[in-house]
C-alpha positions, -999 to 999 in steps of 0.1 A, spaced: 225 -70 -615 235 -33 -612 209 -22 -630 185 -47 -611 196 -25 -581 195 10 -596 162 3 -609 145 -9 -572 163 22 -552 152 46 -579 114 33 -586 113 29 -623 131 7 -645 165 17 -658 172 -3 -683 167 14 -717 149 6 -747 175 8 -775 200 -15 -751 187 -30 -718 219 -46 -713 235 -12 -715 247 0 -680 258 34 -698 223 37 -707 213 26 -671 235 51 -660 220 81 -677 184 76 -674 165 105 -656 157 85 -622 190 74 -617 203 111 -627 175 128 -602 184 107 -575 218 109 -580 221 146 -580 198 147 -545 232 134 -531 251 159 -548 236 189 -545 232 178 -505 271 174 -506 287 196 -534 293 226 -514 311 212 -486 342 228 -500 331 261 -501 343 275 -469 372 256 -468 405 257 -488 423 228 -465 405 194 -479 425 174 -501 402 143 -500 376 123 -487 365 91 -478 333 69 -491 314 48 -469 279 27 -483 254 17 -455 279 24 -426 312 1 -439 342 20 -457 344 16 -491 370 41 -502 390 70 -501 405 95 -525 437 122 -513 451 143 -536 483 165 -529 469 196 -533 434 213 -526 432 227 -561 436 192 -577 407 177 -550 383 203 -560 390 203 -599 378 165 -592 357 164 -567 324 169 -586 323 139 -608 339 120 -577 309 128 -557 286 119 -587 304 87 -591 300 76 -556 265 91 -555 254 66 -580 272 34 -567 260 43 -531 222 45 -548 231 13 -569 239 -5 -529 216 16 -506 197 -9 -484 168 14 -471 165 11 -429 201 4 -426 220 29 -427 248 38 -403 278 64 -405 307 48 -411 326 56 -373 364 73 -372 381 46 -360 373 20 -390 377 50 -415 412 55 -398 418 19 -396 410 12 -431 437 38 -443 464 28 -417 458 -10 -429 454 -6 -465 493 16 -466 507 -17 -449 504 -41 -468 538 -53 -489 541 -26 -517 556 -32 -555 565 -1 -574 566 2 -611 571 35 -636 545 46 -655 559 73 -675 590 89 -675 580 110 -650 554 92 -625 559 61 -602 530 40 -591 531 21 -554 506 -7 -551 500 -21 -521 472 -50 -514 465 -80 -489 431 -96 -488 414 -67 -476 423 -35 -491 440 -21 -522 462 12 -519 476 30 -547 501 59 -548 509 80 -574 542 96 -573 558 125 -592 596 115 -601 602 153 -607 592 162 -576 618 142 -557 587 112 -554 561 138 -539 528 120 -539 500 128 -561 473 110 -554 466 81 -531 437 62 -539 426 32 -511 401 8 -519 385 -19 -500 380 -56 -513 341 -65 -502 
C-alpha cells in the first residue's frame, strides 16, 4: 500500500524488479529519492542562522503528525538531516495533492501539551537511561532520560495515533 502511494505521488512505479514487495527497494528508487530531496534541500538549511532549535514538529496535509526535541542544539542538528529525509519521504508517501494546509499553532501546541498528559510508566533501559511512556487514545510521548544527569531529558519524541 505504501509503495502504491509512493509510486502515484512520484509518477513512476516504485516497486523494483529484483523484489516488488521490497519497501527498502521502494524506498531507494531514484523518483522517490528526487522527490524526496526537493523537500530537503527546500528545508535543510533552516538551521543555518540559528544555534537555538532543539526540534521540530511534522505535520502531513495540515494535521500534526509528530514532533522530535532533543536537549541540546548540537544533538538536533547531528540528526536533523536524515529526520528531515525520513519525514520527507512519509509526507510524499501521504501527500494528497489540493489539500494541503499548515498545520495552525494552536493544534501543534495542543498536541504536545496533550500527548505529556497522559498517565506515564517509567522503566530503565540501561544502567544509565530511563524511559517515560506516556499514551491515551490519541498520542504517544516518549522521554528519554539521562540517570547521570540527575534525570535531565534527552530526547522527547511525541507521536500521534491516526
Amino acid at each position: 500500500m505504501a509503495q502504491d502511494k509512493l509510486s502515484s505521488n512520484t509518477g513512476g512505479d516504485v516497486k523494483s524488479a529484483a523484489s516488488p514487495t521490497s519497501f527498502q527497494l521502494a524506498l531507494e528508487n531514484k523518483n522517490v529519492q528526487a522527490t524526496a530531496d526537493n523537500y530537503v534541500n527546500a528545508l535543510d538549511n533552516l538551521l543555518d542562522t540559528r544555534s537555538d532549535v532543539i526540534g521540530y514538529v511534522f505535520a502531513i496535509n495540515g494535521k500534526v503528525n509528530s514532533a522530535d526535541i532533543y536537549g541540546s542544539n548540537v544533538l538536533f542538528r547531528k540528526l536533523w538531516p536524515k529526520l528531515l529525509k525520513a519525514n520527507a519521504i512519509e509526507a510524499i508517501a501521504e501527500l494528497q495533492p489540493g489539500k494541503f494546509k499548515p498545520a495552525s499553532a494552536d493544534s501543534v501546541q495542543g498536541f504536545l501539551s496533550d500527548s505529556e498528559k497522559a498517565k506515564g510508566s517509567e522503566k530503565d533501559v540501561t544502567a544509565r537511561v530511563n524511559l517515560m511512556t506516556r499514551e491515551d487514545d490519541e498520542n504517544i510521548f516518549f522521554e528519554t532520560r539521562d540517570k547521570k544527569e540527575n534525570g535531565a531529558w534527552i530526547h522527547r519524541n511525541y507521536i500521534k495515533k491516526n
